[in-house]
N, CA, C and O of each residue as an XYZ file, in Angstrom:
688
protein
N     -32.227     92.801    -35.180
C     -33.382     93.124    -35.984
C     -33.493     94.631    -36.135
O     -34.145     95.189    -37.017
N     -32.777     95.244    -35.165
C     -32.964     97.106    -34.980
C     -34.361     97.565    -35.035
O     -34.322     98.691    -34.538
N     -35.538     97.309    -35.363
C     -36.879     98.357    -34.965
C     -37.639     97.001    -33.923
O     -37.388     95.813    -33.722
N     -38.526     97.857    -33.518
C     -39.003     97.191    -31.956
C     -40.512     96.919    -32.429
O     -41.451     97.063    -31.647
N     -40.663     96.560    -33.613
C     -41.898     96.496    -34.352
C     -42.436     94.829    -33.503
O     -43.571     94.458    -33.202
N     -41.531     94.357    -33.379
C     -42.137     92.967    -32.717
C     -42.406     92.985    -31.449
O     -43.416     92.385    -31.081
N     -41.713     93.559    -30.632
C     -42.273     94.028    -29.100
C     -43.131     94.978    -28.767
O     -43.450     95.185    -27.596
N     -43.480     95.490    -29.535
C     -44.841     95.908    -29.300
C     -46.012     95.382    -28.748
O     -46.489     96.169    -27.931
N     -46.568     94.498    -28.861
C     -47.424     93.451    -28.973
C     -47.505     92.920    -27.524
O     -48.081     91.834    -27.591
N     -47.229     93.165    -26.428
C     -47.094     92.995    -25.457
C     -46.595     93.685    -24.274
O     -45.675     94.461    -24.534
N     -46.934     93.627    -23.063
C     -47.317     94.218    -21.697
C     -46.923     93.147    -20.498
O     -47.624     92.199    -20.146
N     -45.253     93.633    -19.794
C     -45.059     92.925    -19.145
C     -45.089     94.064    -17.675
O     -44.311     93.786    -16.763
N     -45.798     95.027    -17.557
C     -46.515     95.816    -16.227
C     -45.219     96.105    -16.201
O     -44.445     96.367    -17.122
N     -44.954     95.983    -14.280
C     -43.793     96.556    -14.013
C     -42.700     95.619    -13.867
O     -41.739     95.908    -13.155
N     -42.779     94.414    -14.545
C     -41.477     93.246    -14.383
C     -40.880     93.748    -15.254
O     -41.294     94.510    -16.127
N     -39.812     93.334    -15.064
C     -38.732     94.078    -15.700
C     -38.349     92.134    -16.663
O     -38.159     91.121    -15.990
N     -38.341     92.139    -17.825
C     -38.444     91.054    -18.714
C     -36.774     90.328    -18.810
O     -35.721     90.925    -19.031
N     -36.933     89.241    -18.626
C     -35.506     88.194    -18.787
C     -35.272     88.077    -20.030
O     -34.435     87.236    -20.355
N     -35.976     88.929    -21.141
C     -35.397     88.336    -22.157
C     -35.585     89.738    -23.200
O     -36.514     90.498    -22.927
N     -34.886     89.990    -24.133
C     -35.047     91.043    -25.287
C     -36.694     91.331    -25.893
O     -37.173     92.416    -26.225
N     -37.367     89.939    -25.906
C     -38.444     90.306    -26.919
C     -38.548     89.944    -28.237
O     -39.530     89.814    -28.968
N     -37.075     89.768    -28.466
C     -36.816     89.560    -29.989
C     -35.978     88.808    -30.111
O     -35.210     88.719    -29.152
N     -35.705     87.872    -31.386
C     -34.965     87.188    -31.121
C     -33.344     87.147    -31.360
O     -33.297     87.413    -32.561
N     -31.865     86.956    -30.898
C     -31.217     87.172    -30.801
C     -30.290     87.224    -32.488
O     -30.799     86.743    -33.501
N     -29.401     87.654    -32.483
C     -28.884     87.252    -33.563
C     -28.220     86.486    -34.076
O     -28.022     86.376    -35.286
N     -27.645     85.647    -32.938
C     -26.998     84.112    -33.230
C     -28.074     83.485    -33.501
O     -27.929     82.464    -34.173
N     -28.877     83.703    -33.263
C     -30.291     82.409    -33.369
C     -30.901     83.048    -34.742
O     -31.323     82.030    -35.289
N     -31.192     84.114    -35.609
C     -31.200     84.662    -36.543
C     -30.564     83.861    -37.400
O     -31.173     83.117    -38.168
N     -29.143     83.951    -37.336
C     -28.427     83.365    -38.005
C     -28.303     81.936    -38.157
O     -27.646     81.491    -39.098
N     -29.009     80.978    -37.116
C     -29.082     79.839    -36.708
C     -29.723     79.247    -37.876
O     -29.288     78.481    -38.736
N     -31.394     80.040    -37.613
C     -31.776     79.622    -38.643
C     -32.142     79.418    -39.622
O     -32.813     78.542    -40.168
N     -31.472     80.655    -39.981
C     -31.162     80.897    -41.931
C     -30.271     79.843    -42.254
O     -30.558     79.205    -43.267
N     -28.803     79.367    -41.345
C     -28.410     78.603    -41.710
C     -29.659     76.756    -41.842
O     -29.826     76.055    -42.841
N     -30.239     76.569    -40.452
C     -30.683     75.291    -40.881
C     -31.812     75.423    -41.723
O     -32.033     74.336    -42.258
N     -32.809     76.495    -42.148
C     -33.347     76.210    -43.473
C     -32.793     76.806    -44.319
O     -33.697     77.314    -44.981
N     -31.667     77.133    -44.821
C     -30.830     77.564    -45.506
C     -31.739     77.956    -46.951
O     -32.730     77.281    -47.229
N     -31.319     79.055    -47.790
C     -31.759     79.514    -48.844
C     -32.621     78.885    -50.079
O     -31.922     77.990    -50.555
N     -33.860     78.984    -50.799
C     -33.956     78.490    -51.691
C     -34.769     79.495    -52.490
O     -35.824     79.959    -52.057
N     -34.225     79.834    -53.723
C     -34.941     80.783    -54.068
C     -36.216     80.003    -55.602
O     -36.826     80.746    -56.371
N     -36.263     79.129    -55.630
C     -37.584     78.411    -56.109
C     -38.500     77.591    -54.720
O     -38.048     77.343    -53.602
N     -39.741     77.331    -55.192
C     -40.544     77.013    -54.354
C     -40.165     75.359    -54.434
O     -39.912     74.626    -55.389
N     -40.256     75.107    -52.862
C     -40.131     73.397    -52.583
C     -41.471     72.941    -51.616
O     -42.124     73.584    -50.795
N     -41.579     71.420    -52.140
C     -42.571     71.357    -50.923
C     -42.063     71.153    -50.043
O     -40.960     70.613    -49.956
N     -43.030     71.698    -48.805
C     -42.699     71.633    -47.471
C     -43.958     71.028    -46.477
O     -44.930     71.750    -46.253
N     -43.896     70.041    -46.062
C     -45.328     69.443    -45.402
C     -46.313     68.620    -46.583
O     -46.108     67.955    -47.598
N     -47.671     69.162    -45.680
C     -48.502     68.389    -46.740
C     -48.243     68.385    -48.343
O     -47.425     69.144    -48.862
N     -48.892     67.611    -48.948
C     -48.754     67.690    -50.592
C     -49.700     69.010    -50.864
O     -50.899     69.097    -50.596
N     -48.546     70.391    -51.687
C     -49.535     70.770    -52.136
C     -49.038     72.177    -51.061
O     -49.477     73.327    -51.083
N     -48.281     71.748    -50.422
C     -47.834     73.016    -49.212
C     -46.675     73.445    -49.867
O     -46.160     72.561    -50.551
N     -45.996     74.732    -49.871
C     -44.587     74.934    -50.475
C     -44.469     76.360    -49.672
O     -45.306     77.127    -49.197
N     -43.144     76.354    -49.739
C     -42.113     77.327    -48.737
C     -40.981     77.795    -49.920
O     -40.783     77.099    -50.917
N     -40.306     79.005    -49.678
C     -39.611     79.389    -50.539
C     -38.580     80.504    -49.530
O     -38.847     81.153    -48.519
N     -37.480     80.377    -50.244
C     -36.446     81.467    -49.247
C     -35.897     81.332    -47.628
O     -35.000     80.501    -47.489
N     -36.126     81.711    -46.977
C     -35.317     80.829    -45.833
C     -36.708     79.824    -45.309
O     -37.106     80.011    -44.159
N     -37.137     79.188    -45.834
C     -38.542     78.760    -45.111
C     -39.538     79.003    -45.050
O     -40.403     78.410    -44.406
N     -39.673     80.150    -45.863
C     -41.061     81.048    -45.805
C     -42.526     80.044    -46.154
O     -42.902     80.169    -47.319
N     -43.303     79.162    -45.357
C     -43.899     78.930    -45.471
C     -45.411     79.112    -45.947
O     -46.279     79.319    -45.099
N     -45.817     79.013    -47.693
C     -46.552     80.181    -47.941
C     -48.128     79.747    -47.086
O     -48.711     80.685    -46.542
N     -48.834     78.173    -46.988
C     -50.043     78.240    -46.210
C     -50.239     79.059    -45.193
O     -51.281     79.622    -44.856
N     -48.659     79.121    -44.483
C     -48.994     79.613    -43.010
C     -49.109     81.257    -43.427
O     -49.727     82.116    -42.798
N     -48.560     81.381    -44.304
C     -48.301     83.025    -44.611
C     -49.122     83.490    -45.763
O     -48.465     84.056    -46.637
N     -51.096     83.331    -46.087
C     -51.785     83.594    -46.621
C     -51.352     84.763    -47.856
O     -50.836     85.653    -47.181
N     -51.312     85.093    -48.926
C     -51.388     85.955    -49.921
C     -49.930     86.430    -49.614
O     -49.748     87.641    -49.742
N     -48.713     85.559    -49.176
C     -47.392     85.937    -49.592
C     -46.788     85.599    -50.504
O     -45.884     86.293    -50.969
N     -47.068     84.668    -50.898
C     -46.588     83.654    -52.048
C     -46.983     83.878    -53.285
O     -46.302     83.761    -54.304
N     -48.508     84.325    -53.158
C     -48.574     84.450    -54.647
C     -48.220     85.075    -56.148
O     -48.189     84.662    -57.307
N     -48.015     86.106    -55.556
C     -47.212     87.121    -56.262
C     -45.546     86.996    -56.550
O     -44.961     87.615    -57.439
N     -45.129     86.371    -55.918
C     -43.797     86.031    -56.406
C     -43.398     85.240    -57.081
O     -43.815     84.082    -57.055
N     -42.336     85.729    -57.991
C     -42.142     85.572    -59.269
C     -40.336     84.635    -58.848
O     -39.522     85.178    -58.100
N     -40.114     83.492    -59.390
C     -39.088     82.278    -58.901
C     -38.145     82.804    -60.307
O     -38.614     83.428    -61.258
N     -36.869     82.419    -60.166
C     -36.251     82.627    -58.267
C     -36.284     84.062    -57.781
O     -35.995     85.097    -58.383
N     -36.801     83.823    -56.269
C     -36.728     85.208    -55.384
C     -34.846     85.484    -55.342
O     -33.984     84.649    -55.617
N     -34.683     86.658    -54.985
C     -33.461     87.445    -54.790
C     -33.205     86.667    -52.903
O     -33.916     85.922    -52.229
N     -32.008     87.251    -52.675
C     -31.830     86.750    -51.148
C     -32.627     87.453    -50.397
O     -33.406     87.181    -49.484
N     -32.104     88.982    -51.261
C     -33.117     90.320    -50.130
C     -34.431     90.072    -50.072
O     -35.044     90.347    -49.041
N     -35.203     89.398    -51.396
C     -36.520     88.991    -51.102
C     -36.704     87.866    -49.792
O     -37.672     87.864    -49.031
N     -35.719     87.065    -49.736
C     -35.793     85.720    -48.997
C     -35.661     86.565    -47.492
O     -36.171     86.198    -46.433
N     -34.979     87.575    -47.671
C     -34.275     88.627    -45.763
C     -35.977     89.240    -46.017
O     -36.747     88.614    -45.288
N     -36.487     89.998    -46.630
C     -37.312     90.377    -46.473
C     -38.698     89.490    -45.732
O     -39.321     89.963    -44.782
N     -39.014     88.195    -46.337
C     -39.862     87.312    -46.248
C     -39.634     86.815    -44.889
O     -40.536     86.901    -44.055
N     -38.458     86.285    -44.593
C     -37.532     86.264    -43.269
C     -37.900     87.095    -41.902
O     -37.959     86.561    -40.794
N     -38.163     88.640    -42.181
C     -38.052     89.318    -41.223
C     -39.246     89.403    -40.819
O     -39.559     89.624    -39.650
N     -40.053     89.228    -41.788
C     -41.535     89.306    -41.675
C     -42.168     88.312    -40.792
O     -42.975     88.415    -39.868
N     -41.418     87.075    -41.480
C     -42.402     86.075    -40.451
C     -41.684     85.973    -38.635
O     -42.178     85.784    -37.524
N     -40.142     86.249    -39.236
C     -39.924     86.642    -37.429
C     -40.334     87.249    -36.740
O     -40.174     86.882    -35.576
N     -41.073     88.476    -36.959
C     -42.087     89.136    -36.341
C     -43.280     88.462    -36.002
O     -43.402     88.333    -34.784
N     -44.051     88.065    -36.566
C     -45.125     87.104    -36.497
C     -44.731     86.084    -35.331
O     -45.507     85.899    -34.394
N     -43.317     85.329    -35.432
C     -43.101     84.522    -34.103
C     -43.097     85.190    -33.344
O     -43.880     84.932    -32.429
N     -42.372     86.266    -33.231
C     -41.459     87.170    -31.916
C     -43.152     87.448    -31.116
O     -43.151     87.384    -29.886
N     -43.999     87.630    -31.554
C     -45.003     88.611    -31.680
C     -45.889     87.369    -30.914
O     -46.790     87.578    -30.101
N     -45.470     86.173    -31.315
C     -46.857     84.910    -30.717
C     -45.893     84.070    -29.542
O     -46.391     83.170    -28.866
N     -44.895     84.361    -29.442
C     -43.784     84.253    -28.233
C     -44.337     85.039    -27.475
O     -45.371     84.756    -26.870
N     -43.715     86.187    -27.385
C     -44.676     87.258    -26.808
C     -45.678     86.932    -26.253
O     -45.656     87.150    -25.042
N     -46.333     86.608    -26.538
C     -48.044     86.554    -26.249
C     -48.120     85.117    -24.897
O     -49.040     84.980    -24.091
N     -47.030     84.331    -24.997
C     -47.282     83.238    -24.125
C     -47.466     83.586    -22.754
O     -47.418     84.791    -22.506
N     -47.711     82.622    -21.598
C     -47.772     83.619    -20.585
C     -46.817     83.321    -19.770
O     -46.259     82.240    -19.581
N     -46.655     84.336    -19.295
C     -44.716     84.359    -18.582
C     -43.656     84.453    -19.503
O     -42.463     84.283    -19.254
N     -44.244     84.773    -20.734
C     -43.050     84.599    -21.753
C     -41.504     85.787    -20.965
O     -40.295     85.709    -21.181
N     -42.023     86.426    -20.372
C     -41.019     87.797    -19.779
C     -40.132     86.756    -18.911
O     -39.025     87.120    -18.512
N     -40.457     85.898    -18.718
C     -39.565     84.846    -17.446
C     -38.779     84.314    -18.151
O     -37.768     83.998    -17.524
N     -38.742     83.907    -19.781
C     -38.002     82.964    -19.965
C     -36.953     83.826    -20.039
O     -37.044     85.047    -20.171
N     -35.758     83.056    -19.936
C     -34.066     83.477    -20.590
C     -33.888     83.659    -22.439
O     -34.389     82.972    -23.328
N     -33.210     84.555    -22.506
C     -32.786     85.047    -23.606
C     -32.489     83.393    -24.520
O     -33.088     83.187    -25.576
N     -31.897     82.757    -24.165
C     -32.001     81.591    -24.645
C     -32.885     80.391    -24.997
O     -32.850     79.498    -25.844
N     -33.976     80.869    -23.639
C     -35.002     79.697    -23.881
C     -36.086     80.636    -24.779
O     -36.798     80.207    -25.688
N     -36.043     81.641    -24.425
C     -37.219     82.422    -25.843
C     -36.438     82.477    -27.349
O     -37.125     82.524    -28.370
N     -35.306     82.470    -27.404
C     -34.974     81.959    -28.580
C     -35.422     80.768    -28.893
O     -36.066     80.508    -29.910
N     -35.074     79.934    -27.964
C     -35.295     78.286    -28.690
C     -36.861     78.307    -29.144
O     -37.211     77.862    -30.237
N     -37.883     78.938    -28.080
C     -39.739     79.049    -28.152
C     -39.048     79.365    -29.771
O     -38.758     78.420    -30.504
N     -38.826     80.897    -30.219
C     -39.119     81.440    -31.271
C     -38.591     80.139    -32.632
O     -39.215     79.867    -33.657
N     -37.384     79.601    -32.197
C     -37.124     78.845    -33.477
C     -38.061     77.533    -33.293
O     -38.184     76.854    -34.312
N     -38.572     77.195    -32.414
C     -39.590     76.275    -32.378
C     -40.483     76.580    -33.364
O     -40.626     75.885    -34.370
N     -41.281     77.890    -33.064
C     -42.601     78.035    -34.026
C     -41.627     78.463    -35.392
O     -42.117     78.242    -36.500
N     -40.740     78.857    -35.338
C     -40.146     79.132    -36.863
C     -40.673     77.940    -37.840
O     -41.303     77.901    -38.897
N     -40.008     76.840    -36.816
C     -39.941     75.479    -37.951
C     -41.526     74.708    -38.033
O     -42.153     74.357    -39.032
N     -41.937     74.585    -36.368
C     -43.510     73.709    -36.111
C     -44.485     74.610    -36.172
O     -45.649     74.241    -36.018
N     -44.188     75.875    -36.396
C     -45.606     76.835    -36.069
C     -46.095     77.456    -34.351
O     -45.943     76.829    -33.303
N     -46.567     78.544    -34.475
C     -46.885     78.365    -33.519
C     -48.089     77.957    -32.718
O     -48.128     78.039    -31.490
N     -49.173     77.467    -33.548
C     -50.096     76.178    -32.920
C     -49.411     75.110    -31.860
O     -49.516     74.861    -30.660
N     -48.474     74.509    -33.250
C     -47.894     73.786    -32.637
C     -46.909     73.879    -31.363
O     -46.774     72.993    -30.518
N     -46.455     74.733    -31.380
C     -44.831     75.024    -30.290
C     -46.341     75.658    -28.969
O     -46.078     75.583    -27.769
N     -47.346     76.051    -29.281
C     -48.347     76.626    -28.128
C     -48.908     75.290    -27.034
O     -49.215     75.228    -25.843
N     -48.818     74.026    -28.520
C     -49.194     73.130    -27.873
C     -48.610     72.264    -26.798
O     -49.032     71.648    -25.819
N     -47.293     72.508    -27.481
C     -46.444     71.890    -26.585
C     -45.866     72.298    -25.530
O     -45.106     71.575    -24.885
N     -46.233     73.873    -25.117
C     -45.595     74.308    -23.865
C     -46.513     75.295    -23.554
O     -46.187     76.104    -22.686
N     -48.034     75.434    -24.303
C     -48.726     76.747    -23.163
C     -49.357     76.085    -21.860
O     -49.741     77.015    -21.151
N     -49.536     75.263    -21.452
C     -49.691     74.655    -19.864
C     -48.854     74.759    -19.180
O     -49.085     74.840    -17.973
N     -47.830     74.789    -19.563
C     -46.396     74.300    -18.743
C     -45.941     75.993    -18.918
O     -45.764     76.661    -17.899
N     -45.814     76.455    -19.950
C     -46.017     78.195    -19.469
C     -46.983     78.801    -18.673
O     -46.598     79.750    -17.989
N     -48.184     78.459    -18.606
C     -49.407     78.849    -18.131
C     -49.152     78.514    -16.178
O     -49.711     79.119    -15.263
N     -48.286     77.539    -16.084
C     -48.257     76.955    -14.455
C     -46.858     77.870    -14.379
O     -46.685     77.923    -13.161
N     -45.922     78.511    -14.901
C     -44.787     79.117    -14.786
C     -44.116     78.291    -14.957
O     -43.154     78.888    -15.440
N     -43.734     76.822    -14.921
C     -42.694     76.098    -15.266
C     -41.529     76.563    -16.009
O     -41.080     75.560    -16.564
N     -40.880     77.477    -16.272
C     -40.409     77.877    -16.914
C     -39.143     76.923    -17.296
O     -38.759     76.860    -18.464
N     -38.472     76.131    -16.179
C     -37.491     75.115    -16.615
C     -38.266     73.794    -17.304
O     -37.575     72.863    -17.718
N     -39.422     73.759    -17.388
C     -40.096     72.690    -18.062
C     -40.138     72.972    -19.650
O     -40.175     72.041    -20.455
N     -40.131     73.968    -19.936
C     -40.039     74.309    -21.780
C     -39.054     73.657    -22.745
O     -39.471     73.104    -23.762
N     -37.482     73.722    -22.384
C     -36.570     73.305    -22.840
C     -37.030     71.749    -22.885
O     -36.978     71.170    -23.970
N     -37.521     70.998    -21.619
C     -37.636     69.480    -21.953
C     -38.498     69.500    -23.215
O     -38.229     69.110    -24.352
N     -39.694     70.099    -22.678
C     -41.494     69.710    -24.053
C     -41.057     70.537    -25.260
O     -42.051     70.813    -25.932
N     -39.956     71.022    -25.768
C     -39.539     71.298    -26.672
C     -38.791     70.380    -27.251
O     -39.059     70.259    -28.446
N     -37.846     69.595    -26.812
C     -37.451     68.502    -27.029
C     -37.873     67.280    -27.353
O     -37.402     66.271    -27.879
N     -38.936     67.656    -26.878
C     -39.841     66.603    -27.451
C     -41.127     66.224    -28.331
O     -41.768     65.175    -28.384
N     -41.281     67.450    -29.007
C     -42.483     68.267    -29.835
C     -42.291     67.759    -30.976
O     -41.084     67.546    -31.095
N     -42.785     67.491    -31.769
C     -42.827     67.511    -33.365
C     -41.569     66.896    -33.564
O     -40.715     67.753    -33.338
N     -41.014     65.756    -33.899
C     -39.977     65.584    -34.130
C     -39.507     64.925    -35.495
O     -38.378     64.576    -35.842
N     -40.908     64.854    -36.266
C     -41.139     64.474    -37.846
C     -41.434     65.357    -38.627
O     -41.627     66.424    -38.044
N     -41.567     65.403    -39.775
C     -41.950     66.446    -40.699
C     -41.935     65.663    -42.111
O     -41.825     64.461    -42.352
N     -42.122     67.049    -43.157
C     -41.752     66.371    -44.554
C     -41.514     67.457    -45.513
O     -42.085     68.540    -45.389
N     -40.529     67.157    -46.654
C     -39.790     67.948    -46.750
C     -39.328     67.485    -48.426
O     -38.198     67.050    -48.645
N     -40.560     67.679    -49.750
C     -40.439     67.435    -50.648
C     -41.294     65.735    -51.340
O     -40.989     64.939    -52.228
N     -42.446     65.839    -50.337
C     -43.210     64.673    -49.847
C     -42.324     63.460    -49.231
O     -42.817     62.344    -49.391
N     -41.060     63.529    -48.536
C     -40.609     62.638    -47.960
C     -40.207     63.035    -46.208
O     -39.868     64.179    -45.905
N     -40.282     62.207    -45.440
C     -40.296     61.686    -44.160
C     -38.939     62.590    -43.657
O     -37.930     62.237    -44.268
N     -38.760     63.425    -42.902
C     -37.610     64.573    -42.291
C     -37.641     64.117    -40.347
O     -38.454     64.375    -39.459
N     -36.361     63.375    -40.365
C     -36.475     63.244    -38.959
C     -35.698     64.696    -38.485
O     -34.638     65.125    -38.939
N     -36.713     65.428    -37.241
C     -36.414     66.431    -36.788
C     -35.531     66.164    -35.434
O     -34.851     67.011    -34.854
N     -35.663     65.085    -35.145
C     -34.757     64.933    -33.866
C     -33.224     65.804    -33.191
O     -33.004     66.134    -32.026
N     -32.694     65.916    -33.941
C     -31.504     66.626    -34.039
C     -31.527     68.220    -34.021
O     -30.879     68.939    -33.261
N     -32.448     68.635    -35.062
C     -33.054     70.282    -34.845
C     -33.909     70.007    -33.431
O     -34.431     71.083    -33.139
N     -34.156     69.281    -32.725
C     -34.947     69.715    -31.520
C     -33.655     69.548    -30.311
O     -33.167     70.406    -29.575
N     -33.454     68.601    -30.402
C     -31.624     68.337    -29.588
C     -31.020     69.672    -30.083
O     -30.697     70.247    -29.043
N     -30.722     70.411    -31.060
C     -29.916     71.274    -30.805
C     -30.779     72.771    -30.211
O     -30.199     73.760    -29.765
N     -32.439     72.597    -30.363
C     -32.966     73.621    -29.877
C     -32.811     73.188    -28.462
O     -31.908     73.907    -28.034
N     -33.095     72.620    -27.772
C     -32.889     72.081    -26.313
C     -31.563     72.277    -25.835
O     -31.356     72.931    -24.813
N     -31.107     72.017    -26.169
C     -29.602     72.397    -25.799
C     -29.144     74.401    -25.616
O     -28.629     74.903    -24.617
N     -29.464     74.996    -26.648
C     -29.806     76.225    -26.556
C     -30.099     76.772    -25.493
O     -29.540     77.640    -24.823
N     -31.736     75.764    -25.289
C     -32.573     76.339    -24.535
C     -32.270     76.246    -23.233
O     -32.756     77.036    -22.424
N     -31.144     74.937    -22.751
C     -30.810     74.788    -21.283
C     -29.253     75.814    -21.435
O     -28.491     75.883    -20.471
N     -29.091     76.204    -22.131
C     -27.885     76.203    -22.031
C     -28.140     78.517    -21.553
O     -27.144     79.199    -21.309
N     -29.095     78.923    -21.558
C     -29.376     80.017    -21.204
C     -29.881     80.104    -19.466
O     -30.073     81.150    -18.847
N     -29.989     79.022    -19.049
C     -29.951     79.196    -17.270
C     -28.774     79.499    -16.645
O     -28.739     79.621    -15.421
């Protein structure tokens, strides 16, 4: 990502943090590849919800959407991209003990809320962050949200959570 605009946002005293802060660049690349490019708007979720460019989800991302003019460029889609990775990196961050997890399992957190949000990805692991569990994340990630929809039809996520889990154990 090169600027430290996303680690900012947080205060890990004098522990010295297990993980970058940000998210890696295989996992960057991860998941540009699995929401891969679209430079017109598709629905994504509810009826009436639409995402554009690597995923850019515009509900979640208030007054981003509107102004853009279809089809976006890629650099618009990297731009839109970097933006909302900050926004994860930034609500990762914020979990508690997030400094404990492994470079791998805060990747997997970050592509969690990439795809479910981070309401959602909070829901599914701020207790189990909150007690330190820290080997407990990779499971309740695996098991989070595993439906969606994706042009008003039914998206089994099972497989994007199997391969985030896998990730995520695979950094111990």
């Amino acid at each position: 990502m090169g600027n430290s605009e996303s680690a900012e946002s947080f205060d890990t005293g004098s522990r010295a943090r297990a993980n970058s802060g940000q998210l890696s660049e295989q996992s960057r690349d991860k998941i540009k590849q699995m929401e891969s490019f679209s430079p017109t708007f598709y629905q994504d979720g509810k009826k009436g919800q639409f995402s554009i460019g690597y995923g850019h989800h515009c509900p979640a991302h208030p007054g981003t959407c509107e102004q853009l003019k279809q089809p976006i460029s890629r650099e618009e889609g990297e731009r839109l991209f970097n933006q909302d990775l900050r926004q994860y990196e930034r609500s990762a961050n914020n979990l508690p003990n997030a400094d404990k997890l492994s470079q791998s399992q805060y990747d997997a957190v970050v592509k969690h809320m990439y795809n479910a949000g981070p309401g959602n990805t909070r829901a599914a692991i701020g207790d189990i962050m909150k007690r330190g569990d820290i080997d407990g994340v990779c499971d309740a990630l695996r098991g989070a949200n595993s439906t969606g929809l994706i042009d008003g039809k039914p998206v089994d996520l099972t497989s994007r959570r199997e391969m985030e889990y896998q990730a995520c154990k695979g950094g111990k």
